[in-house]
C-alpha positions as CSV (number, residue, x, y, z in Angstrom):
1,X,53.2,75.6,116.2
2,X,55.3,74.7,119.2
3,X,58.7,77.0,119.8
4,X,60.7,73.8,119.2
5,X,59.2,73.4,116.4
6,X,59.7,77.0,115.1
7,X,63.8,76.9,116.5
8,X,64.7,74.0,114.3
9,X,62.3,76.0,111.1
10,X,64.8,79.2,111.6
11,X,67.9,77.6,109.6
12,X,65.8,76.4,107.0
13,X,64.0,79.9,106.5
14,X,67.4,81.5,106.4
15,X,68.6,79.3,103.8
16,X,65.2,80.1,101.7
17,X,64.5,75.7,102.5
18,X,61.2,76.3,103.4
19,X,57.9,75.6,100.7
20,X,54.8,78.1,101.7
21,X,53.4,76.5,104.0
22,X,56.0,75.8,106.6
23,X,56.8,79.9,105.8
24,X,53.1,80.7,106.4
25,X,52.9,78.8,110.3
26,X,56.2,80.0,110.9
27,X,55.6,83.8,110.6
28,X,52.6,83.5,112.3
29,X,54.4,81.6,115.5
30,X,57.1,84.2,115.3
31,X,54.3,87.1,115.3
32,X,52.5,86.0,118.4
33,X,56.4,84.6,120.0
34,X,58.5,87.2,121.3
35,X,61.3,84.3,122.2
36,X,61.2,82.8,118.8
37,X,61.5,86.3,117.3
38,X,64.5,87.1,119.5
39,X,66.2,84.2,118.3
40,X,65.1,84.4,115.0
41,X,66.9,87.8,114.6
42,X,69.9,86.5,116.6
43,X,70.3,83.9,113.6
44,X,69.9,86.4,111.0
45,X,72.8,88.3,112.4
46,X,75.1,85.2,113.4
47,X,74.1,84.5,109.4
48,X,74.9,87.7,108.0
49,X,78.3,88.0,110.5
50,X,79.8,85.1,109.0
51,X,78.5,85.9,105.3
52,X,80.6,89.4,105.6
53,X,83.4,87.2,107.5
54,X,83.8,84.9,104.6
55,X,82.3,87.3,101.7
56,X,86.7,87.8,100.3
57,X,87.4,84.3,100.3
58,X,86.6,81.7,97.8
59,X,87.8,78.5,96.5
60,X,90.7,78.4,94.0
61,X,88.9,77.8,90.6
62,X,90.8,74.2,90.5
63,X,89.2,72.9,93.7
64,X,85.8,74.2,92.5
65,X,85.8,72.5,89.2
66,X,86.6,69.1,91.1
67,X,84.0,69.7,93.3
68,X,81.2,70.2,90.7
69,X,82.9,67.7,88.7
70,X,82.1,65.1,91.3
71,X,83.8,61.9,92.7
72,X,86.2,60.4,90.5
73,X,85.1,56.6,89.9
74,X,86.4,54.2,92.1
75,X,87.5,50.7,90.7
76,X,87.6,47.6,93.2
77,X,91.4,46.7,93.5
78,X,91.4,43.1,91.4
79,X,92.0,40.8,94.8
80,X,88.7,42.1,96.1
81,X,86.7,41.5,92.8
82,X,86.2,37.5,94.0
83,X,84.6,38.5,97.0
84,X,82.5,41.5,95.5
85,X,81.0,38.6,93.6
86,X,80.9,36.1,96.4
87,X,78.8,38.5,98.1
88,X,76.5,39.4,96.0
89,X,76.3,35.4,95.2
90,X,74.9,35.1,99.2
91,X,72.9,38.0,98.9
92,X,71.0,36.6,96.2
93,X,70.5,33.3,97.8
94,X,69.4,35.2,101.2
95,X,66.8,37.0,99.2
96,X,65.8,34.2,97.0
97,X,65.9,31.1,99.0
98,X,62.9,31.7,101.7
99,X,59.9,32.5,99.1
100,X,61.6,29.7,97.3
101,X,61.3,27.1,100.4
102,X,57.6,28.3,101.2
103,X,56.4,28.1,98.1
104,X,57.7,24.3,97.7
105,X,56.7,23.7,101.3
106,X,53.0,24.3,100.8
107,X,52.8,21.8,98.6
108,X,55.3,18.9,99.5
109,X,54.6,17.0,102.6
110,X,58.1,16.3,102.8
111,X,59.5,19.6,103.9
112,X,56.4,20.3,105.9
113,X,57.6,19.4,109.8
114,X,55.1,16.2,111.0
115,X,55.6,14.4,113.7
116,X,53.8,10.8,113.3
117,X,51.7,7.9,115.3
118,X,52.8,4.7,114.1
119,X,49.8,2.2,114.1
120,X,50.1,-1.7,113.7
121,X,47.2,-4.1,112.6
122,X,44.7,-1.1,114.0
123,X,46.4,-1.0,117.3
124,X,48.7,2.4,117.9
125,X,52.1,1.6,118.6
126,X,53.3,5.0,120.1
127,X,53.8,8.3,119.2
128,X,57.5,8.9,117.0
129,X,57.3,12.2,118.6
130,X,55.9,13.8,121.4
131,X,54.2,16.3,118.6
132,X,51.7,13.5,117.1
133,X,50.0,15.2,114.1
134,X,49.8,12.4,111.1
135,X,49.1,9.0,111.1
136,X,51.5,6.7,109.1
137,X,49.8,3.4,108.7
138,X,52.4,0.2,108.2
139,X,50.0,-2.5,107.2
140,X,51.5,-5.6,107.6
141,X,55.3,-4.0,108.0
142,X,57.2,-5.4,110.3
143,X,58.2,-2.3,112.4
């Protein structure tokens, strides 16, 4: 284990955030690391400084309920309901609309992009577009 790696271990280990593994390769970096162990113990005491600092004060009893209690819901005011559902409207079409145009493009040669050679009594007239991939046979048409 790297010393960087170790550093950035030493809040979790205080805070008992490690699984056994992590615990195991970080007490064996801190054996053979003098400078992780240093700082190691300087966290423990900066840790157990401000646990003694704060150990007299605690949250009014109010404060704590609301705190476990959670976030109180929140209900869209009713001017921004329209757009709440306008945009979930384009969201759905954004996520629906591609697979939805590939899967009828693979099948439909009209929203397939061809370019076409038009080709009179067997004679080629010209390409429609520089990018002349089909040929469109007009028979006896007059164009």
């Amino acid at each position: 284990m790297r010393c960087e790696d170790a550093r950035e271990l030493l809040t979790a280990r205080a805070d008992g955030e490690l699984d056994g593994v992590q615990a195991d390769a970080l007490a064996a970096h801190l054996d053979g690391c003098a400078a992780c162990r240093a700082e190691a113990a300087l966290r423990s005491r900066e840790r157990a400084a401000w646990r003694d600092a704060l150990a007299g004060d605690r949250a009014p009893d109010d404060l704590r309920r609301r705190i476990l209690a959670g976030p109180a819901p929140v209900a869209l005011p009713v001017l921004l309901r329209p757009l709440a559902w306008a945009a979930a409207a384009v969201l759905a079409v954004l996520l629906v609309a591609p697979p939805l145009m590939q899967r009828l493009g693979s099948g439909d040669t009209m929203l397939r992009p061809a370019a076409v050679t038009l080709v009179r009594d067997g004679g080629d007239v010209g390409p429609a577009t520089a990018l002349a991939t089909e040929t469109l046979n007009l028979g006896d048409s007059p164009f």
